[in-house]
Structure formats: structure tokens, C-alpha cells
C-alpha positions as CSV (number, residue, x, y, z in Angstrom):
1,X,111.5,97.8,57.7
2,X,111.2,99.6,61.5
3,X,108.7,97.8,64.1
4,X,106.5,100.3,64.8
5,X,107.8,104.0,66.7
6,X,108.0,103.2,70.3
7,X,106.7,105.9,72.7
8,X,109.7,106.5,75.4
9,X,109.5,108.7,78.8
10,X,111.2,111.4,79.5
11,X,115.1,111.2,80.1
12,X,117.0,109.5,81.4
13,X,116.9,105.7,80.5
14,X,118.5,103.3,78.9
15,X,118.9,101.8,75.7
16,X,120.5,98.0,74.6
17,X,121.9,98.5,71.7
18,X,122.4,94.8,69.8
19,X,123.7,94.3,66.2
20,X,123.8,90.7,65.0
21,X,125.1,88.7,61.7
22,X,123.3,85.0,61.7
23,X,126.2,82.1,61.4
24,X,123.0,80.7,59.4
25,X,123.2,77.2,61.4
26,X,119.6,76.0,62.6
27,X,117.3,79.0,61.2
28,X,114.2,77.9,63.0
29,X,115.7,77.5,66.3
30,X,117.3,80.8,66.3
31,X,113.4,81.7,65.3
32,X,111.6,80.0,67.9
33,X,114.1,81.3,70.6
34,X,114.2,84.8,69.6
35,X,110.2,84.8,70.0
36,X,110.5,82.9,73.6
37,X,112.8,86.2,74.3
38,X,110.6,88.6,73.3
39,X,107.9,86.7,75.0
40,X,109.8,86.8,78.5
41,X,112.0,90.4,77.5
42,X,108.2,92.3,77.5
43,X,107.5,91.2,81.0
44,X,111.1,92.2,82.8
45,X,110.5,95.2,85.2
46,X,112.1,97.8,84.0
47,X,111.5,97.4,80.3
48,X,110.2,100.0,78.4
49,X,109.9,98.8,74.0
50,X,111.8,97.5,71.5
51,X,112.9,98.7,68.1
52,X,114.5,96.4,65.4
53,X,115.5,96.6,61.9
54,X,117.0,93.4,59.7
55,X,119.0,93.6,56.5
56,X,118.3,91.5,53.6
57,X,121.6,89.3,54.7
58,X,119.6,88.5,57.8
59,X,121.8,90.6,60.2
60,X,119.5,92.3,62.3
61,X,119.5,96.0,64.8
62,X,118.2,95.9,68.1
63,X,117.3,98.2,70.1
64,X,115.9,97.7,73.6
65,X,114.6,100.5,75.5
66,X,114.6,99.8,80.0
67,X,114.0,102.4,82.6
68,X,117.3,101.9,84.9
69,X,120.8,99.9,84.5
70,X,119.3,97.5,87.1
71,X,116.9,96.4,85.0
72,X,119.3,95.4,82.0
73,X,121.3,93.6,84.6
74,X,118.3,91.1,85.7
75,X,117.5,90.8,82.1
76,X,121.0,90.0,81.6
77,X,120.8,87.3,84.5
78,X,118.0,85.8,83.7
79,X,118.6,81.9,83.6
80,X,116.2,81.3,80.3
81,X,118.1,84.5,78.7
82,X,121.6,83.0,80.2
83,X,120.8,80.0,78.2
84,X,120.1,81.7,74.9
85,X,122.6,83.6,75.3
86,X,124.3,80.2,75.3
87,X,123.4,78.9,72.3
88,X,123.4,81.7,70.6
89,X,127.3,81.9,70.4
90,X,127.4,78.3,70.2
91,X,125.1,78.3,67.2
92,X,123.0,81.2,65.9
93,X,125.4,83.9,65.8
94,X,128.3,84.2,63.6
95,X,129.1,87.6,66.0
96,X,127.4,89.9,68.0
97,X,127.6,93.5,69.5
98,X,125.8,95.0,72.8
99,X,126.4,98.3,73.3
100,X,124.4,100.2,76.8
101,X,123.6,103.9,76.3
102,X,122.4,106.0,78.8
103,X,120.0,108.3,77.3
104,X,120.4,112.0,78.5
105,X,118.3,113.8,76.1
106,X,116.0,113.3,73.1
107,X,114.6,115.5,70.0
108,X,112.5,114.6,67.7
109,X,110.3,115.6,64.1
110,X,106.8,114.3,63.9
111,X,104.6,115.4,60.5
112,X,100.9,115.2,61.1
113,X,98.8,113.2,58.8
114,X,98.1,116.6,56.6
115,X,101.7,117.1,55.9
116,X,102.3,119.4,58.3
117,X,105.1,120.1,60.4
118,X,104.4,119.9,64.2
């Protein structure tokens, strides 16, 4: 199931793109890190929302929305982030994929709540 639609500004900005299969060692850790991360990922200048999907294997789709390529690289920096990034290929991840879009232009579909097209 999608996280709820994230509102995003005009174009451009960026987009983290992370796709994720669990190596399924220490469950719980993985947990409580990945809520420490969205904890301190919220409050990183820059940072714009967050949309995530997981599949019932536990793999999960990321994305990460930020206003400017500096701000993904002080995300990137950060020293808790370094460390989960750490332990996540020394533990939690069985592999991993970040992919950085630059997004130059957007569409979209939105039906009101009578069924209408707007």
C-alpha cells in the first residue's frame, strides 16, 4: 500500500529513488533504524516528502523527494546516516539500489470525491 500522495513544488527537484530486498538478518534492528532515519531524513534542509511501497517479500520502494542535489549530498553525509548506511550492507540488506532523478517536468490525474474528472 502507497504512504499517503505527497504534495511536490513545481519543477525542478530531485527525487532518491531506493529499491531494497531485506537479507532478513536482525528484523527489528533494521526496524528501529529505519524509523531513527525517517526521524532525522524529515528534518534535512532541503527535503521535501517521501513515498514508499513494500512487497509482501519485504523488499521495499523508496522514494525521497529534496529540493536541490546539495541537499541529497548532506543527507548522504550525514554521520548517523553514514552509519546506517553501514550496517545496512553489513546486515539488513541482501542488496540495494539508489538511483537520483532530476525532475524536469510533472503531469498528473486527480478525480474529485464525486467521481469527476478534474
Amino acid at each position: 500500500m502507497a504512504a499517503p500522495y505527497v504534495s511536490r513544488p513545481t519543477p525542478p527537484y530531485y527525487a532518491v529513488i531506493i529499491t531494497t530486498e531485506p537479507s532478513g538478518i536482525d528484523p527489528q534492528g533494521y526496524a528501529e533504524m529505519s524509523r531513527r532515519m525517517s526521524e532525522l531524513g524529515v528534518a534535512q534542509p532541503g527535503y521535501l516528502g517521501r513515498e514508499s511501497l513494500t512487497a509482501g517479500d519485504g523488499g521495499d520502494l523508496t522514494v525521497l523527494y529534496y529540493a536541490d542535489a546539495e541537499s541529497i549530498a548532506a543527507w548522504k553525509g550525514d554521520l548517523e546516516h553514514l552509519e546506517a548506511q553501514r550496517l545496512g550492507r553489513e546486515r539488513w540488506y541482501a542488496r540495494y539500489r539508489v538511483e537520483v532523478a532530476r525532475v524536469e517536468r510533472t503531469y498528473a490525474f486527480d478525480r474529485d470525491p464525486s467521481g469527476h474528472a478534474s
